[in-house]
C-alpha positions in Angstrom: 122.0 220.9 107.4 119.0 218.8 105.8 119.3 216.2 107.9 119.3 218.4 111.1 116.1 220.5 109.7 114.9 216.8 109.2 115.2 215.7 112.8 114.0 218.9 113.9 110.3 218.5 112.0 110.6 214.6 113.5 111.3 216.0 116.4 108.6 218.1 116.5 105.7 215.4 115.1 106.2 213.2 117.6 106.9 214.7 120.9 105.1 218.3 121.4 102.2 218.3 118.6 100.9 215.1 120.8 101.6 217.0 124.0 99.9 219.6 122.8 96.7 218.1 121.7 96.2 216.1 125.5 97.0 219.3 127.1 93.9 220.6 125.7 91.4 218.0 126.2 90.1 217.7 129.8 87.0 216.5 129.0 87.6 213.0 130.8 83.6 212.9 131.8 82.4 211.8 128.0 84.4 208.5 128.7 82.2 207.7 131.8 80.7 204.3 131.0 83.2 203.3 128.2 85.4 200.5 128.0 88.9 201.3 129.0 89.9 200.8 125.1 88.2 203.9 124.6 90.3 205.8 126.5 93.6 204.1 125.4 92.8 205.1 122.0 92.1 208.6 122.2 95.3 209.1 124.9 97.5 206.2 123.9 99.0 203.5 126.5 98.7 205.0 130.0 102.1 206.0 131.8 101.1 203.9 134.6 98.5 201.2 135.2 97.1 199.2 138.0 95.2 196.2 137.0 96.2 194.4 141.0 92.0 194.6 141.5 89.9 193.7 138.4 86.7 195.7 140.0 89.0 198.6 140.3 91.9 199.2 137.2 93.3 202.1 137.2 94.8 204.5 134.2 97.1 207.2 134.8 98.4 209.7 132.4 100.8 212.8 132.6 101.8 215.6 130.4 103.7 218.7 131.7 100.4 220.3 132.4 97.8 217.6 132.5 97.3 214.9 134.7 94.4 212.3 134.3 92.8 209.5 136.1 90.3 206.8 135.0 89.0 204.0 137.3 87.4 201.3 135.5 85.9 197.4 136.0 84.1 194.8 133.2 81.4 197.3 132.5 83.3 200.6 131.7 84.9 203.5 133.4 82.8 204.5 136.5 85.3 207.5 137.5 87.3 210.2 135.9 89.4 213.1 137.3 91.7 215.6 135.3 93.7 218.3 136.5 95.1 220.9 133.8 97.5 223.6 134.5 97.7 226.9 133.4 100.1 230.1 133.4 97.0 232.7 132.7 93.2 233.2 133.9 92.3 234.3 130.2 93.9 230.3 129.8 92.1 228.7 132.3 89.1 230.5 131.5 89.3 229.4 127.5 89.3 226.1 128.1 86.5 226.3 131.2 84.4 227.7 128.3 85.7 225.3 125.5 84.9 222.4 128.2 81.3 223.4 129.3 80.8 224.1 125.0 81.6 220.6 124.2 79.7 219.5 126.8 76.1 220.7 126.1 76.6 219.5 122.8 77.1 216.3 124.2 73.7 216.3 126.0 75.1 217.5 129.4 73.3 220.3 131.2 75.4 222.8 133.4 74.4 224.6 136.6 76.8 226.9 137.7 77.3 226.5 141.4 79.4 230.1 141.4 82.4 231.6 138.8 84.4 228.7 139.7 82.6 226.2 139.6 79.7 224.4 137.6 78.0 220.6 137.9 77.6 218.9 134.5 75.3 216.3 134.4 73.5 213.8 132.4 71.6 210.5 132.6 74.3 208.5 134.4 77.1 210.7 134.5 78.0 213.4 137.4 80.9 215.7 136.7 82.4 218.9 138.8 84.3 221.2 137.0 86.4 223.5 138.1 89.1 226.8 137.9 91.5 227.6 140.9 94.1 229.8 141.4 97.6 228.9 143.0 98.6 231.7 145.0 102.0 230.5 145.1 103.3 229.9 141.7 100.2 232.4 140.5 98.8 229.3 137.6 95.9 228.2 137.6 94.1 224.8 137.5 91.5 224.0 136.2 89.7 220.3 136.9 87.2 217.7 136.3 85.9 215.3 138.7 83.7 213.0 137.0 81.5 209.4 138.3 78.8 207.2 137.1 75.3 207.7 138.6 72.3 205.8 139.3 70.3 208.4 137.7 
């Protein structure tokens, strides 16, 4: 009985606490203009990875509910794109507001285009952020599109 309790907490440790903690985080824009080792140590070793073009090597990662892309060269990533997927507004609203929160604190400003969605934006990083609803399986998903800017 120990040993089942045992495998149960091991279980546990290493399979959903990590699941849960990337299903959170969507805020793939603060890695804009970071090298790629940023990125594998806050998500781990990508599920897939193209590195055929060196001015283009792409990351991908997956969760049940979270899928995320970075594009990056020699200098850093240059583009970001998360999708998170959610079975309540209140949800998908929570982490919207969790999203835009950690943002201003990281020097991004935030115009909101309309309820759905808002521009985040700072001195050489554009991001759109976004909440949609599936009318067929009645989630919704929330996403970030994020790129480098001249600006």
């Amino acid at each position: 009985m120990k040993t089942i309790k045992m495998l149960f907490v091991l279980f546990f440790l290493i399979f959903i606490i990590p699941d849960l903690l990337t299903a959170q985080n969507i805020s793939v824009h603060f890695f804009i203009g970071e090298p790629k080792s940023d990125v594998i140590k806050e998500y781990g070793n990508p599920a897939h990875q193209d590195n055929s073009d060196p001015n283009m090597m792409c990351m991908f990662y997956q969760t049940k509910t979270n899928r995320m892309i970075f594009v990056s060269n020699k200098e850093g990533v240059f583009q970001s794109e998360a999708t998170a997927n959610y079975d309540s507004e209140i949800k998908a609203r929570s982490v919207i507001d969790d999203c835009i929160a950690g943002s201003v604190n990281n020097g991004f400003a935030i115009d909101t285009i309309s309820v759905n969605d808002f521009q985040l934006y700072k001195s050489g990083v554009k991001a759109i952020l976004q909440v949609s609803e599936n009318k067929i399986t009645k989630n919704y998903d929330v996403s970030v599109k994020a790129n480098k800017s001249e600006d």
